[in-house]
C-alpha positions as CSV (number, residue, x, y, z in Angstrom):
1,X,25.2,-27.7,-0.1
2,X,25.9,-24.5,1.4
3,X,25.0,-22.2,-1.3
4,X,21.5,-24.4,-1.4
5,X,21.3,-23.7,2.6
6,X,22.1,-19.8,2.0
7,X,19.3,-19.4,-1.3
8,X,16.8,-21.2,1.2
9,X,17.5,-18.8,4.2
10,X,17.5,-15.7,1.5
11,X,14.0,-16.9,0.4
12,X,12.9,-17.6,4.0
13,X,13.7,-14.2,5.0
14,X,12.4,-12.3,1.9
15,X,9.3,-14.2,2.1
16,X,8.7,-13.1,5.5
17,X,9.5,-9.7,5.3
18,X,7.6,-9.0,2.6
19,X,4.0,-8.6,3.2
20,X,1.5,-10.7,1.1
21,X,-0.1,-8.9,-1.4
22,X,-4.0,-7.2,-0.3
23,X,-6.8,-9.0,-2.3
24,X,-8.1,-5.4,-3.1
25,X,-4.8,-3.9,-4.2
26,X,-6.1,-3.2,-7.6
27,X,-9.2,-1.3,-6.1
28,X,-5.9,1.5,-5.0
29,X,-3.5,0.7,-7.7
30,X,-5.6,1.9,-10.2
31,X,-5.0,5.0,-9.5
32,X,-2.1,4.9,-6.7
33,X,-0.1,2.0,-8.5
34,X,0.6,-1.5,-6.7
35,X,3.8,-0.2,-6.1
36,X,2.7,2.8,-4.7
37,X,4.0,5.6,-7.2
38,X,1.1,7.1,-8.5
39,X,1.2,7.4,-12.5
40,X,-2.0,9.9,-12.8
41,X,-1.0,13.7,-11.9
42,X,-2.8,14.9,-8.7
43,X,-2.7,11.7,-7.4
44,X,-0.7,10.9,-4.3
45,X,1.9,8.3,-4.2
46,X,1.5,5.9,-1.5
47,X,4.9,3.8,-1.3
48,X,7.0,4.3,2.2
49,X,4.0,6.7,3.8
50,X,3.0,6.1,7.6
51,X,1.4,3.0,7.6
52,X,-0.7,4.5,10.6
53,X,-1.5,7.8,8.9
54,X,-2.2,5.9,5.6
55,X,-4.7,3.7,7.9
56,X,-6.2,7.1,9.4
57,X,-6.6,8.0,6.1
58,X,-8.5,5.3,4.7
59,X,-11.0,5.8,7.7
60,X,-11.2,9.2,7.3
61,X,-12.5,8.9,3.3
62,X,-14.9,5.9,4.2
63,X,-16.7,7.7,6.9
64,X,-16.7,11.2,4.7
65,X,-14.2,12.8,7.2
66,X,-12.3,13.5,4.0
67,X,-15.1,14.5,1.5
68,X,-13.3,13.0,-1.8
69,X,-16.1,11.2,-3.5
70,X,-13.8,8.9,-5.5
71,X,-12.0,7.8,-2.3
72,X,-15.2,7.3,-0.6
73,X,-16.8,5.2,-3.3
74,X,-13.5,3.3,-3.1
75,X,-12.7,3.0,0.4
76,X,-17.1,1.9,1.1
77,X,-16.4,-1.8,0.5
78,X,-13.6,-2.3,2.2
79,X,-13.4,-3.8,5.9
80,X,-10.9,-2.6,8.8
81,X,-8.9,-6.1,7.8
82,X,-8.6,-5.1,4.1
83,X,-7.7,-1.3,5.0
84,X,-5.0,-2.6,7.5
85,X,-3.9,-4.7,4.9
86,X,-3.6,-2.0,2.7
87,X,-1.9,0.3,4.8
88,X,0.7,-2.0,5.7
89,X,1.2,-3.0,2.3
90,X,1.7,0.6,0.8
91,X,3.8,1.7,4.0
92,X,6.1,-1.9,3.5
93,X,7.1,-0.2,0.2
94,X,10.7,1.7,-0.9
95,X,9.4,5.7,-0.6
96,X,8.7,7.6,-4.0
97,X,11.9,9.5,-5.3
98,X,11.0,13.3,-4.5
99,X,10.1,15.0,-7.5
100,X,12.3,16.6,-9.7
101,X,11.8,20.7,-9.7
């Protein structure tokens, strides 16, 4: 019974504090990779960033702020829900290991 009560309270709180995958995630991973560590070289990795400066970010390429055309084409059809979704879901993430020189 207890070890029932404990796996139910574990998967409770996981459940929580994980954030439900975006609906768009794949538009990003793509290139960025749902888990955030980019596998294309040149392309940033997004796990453990600022969720508010990854949301800034995402504004900034939509409205050409930031004149990257593939971001731009990528970030047109999203809404403010979806890029906050985004955002959180990429900052929720363990940070990329720093790069080995």
């Amino acid at each position: 019974m207890r070890i029932s009560c404990l796996l139910l309270a574990f998967v409770a709180c996981y459940t929580l504090a994980a954030p439900p995958q975006p609906a768009r995630l794949g538009l990003c991973a793509a290139c960025h990779g749902a888990d955030g560590h980019a596998r294309i070289p040149g392309v940033p990795n997004l796990a453990g960033q600022n969720e508010q400066y990854l949301l800034d970010a995402l504004h900034a390429y939509k409205s050409g702020a930031r004149d990257v055309a593939v971001m731009r084409t990528a970030t047109g059809p999203l809404s403010d829900t979806e890029m906050q979704q985004l955002a959180h879901w990429y900052a929720s993430l363990p940070a990329c290991a720093p790069a080995k020189r």
